[in-house]
DOTOR-120546 format. One record per residue (C-alpha): x negated, y negated, z. Coordinates in steps of 0.001 Angstrom, whole numbers, plus 500000, padded with zeros to 6 digits. Example, Ala and Ser with C-alpha at 12.3 -4.5 7.8 and 13.67 -1.06 7.14 Angstrom:
487700504500507800/486330501060507140/
REM end
This chain:
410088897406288704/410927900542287017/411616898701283751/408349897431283633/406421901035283849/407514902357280357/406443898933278535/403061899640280640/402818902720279830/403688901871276051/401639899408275816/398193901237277660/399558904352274872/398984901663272174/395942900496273433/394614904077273420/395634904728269743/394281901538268430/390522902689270448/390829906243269166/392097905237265665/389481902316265529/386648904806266583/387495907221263842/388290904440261255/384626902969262157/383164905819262805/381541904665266272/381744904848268844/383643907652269173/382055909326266776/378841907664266920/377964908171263386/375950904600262545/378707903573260179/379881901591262570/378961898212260634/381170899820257465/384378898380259480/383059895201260716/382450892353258266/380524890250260548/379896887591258007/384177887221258033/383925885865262311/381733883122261070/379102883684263339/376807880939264200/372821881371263796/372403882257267427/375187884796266951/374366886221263912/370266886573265304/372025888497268486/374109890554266513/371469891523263975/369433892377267190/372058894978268366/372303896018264860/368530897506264798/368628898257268587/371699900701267629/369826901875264376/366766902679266543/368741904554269025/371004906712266523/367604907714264444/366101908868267677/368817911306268749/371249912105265371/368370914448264492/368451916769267183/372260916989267332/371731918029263491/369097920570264267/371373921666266938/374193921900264561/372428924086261958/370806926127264777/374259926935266151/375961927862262799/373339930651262374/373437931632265621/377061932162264898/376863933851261888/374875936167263546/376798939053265049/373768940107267234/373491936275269072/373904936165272713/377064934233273684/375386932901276558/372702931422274275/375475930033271791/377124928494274729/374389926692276169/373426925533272745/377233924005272005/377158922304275323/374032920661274335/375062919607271293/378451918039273180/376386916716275554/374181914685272721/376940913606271233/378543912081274391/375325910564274891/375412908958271452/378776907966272066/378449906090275089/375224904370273301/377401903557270759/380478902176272778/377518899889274639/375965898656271995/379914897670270401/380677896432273689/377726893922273745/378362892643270430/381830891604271471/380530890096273983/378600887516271849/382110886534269981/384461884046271134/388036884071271697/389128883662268037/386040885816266575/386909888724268709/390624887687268246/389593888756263962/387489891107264842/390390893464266207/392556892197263193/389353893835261344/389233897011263253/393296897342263127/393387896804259494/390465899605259165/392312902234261118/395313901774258836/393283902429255594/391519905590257551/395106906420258909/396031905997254623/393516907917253608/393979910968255983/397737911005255148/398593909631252545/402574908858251902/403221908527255514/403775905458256940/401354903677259167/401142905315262276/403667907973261743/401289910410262363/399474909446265255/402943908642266983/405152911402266096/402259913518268129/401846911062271090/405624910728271146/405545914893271279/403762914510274051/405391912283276189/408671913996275460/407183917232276868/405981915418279588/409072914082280463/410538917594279984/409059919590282833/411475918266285164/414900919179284583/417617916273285000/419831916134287504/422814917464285290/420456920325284126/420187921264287612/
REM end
C-alpha cells in the first residue's frame, strides 16, 4: 500500500496545479474576473443547440452576477488604498475594510466556480474530455507568458516540489537520528 500513497499524492498535487493554474490562466474562478469565456472556445466542443442555449444561459447568469458585485470590491479597493496612504487611518478600520474586500472576492469566487461547474455539467464525456485539453493548453500559454524561457511547469513545480521536500524534512531519518 505504501507505494500507492506517493502516486496519490502526486497525482491529487497535479490535480491541484492544473485547478490553480487553470483558474489563473482563465481568470475564473479563482480569480473571478469574467474573463472566464477568454479560455474556453465553446464553439471548439461542438455543442449541440440545446447545449449551446444552456451554456449561453450561464454565460449571462454569470455576467449578471459579476456586474452586481465586481463594483463594490472595486470601490472597496480604491477606498482601501487611500485609507492606506493615509498615515492618520485607523488600522482597525483598514482591517475590517480588507476583510470585506476578501470576503467579496471569495464570494465571487465561489459564484464563479458554480457557474463553471454547471457548464461542465451540460458537456459530455468527450466535450469535457476537450474542454480540459482547452483549459491545460491555456495554463501553459499563461504559465509562458509569466515566465518566459522556462519550461512548462518548471516554475510551478520547482516550488511545490520545495514544499514537499520540506515537508518531508521535519522528521529526521533514522540514520540522522
Amino acid at each position: 500500500m505504501p507505494l500507492r500513497q506517493p502516486f496519490m499524492c502526486n497525482k491529487i498535487w497535479s490535480l491541484a496545479i492544473v485547478i490553480v493554474f487553470g483558474s489563473i490562466a482563465c481568470g475564473a474562478p479563482a480569480f473571478a474576473d469574467g474573463d472566464s469565456h477568454h479560455c474556453v472556445d465553446w464553439s471548439r466542443l461542438n455543442l449541440n443547440p440545446e447545449q449551446n442555449s444552456k451554456i449561453q444561459s450561464l454565460e449571462d447568469e454569470w455576467a449578471h452576477q459579476f456586474n452586481d458585485i465586481r463594483p463594490g470590491i472595486v470601490d472597496d479597493q480604491q477606498r482601501l488604498t487611500k485609507m492606506l496612504s493615509d498615515r492618520n487611518s485607523d488600522p482597525v478600520e483598514v482591517m475590517a475594510l480588507q476583510q470585506s474586500i476578501a470576503r467579496k472576492k471569495e464570494h465571487l469566487n465561489g459564484l464563479a466556480t458554480a457557474n463553471y461547474l454547471k457548464k461542465r455539467q451540460v458537456l459530455t464525456d468527450t466535450q469535457q474530455f476537450n474542454l480540459e485539453q482547452m483549459i491545460r493548453d491555456a495554463v501553459r500559454k499563461r504559465q509562458n507568458a509569466m515566465y518566459p524561457g522556462s519550461r512548462q511547469g518548471d516554475v510551478a513545480t520547482d516550488r511545490i516540489q520545495n514544499l514537499m521536500n520540506r515537508v518531508r524534512n521535519i522528521w529526521p531519518t533514522p540514520s540522522e537520528r
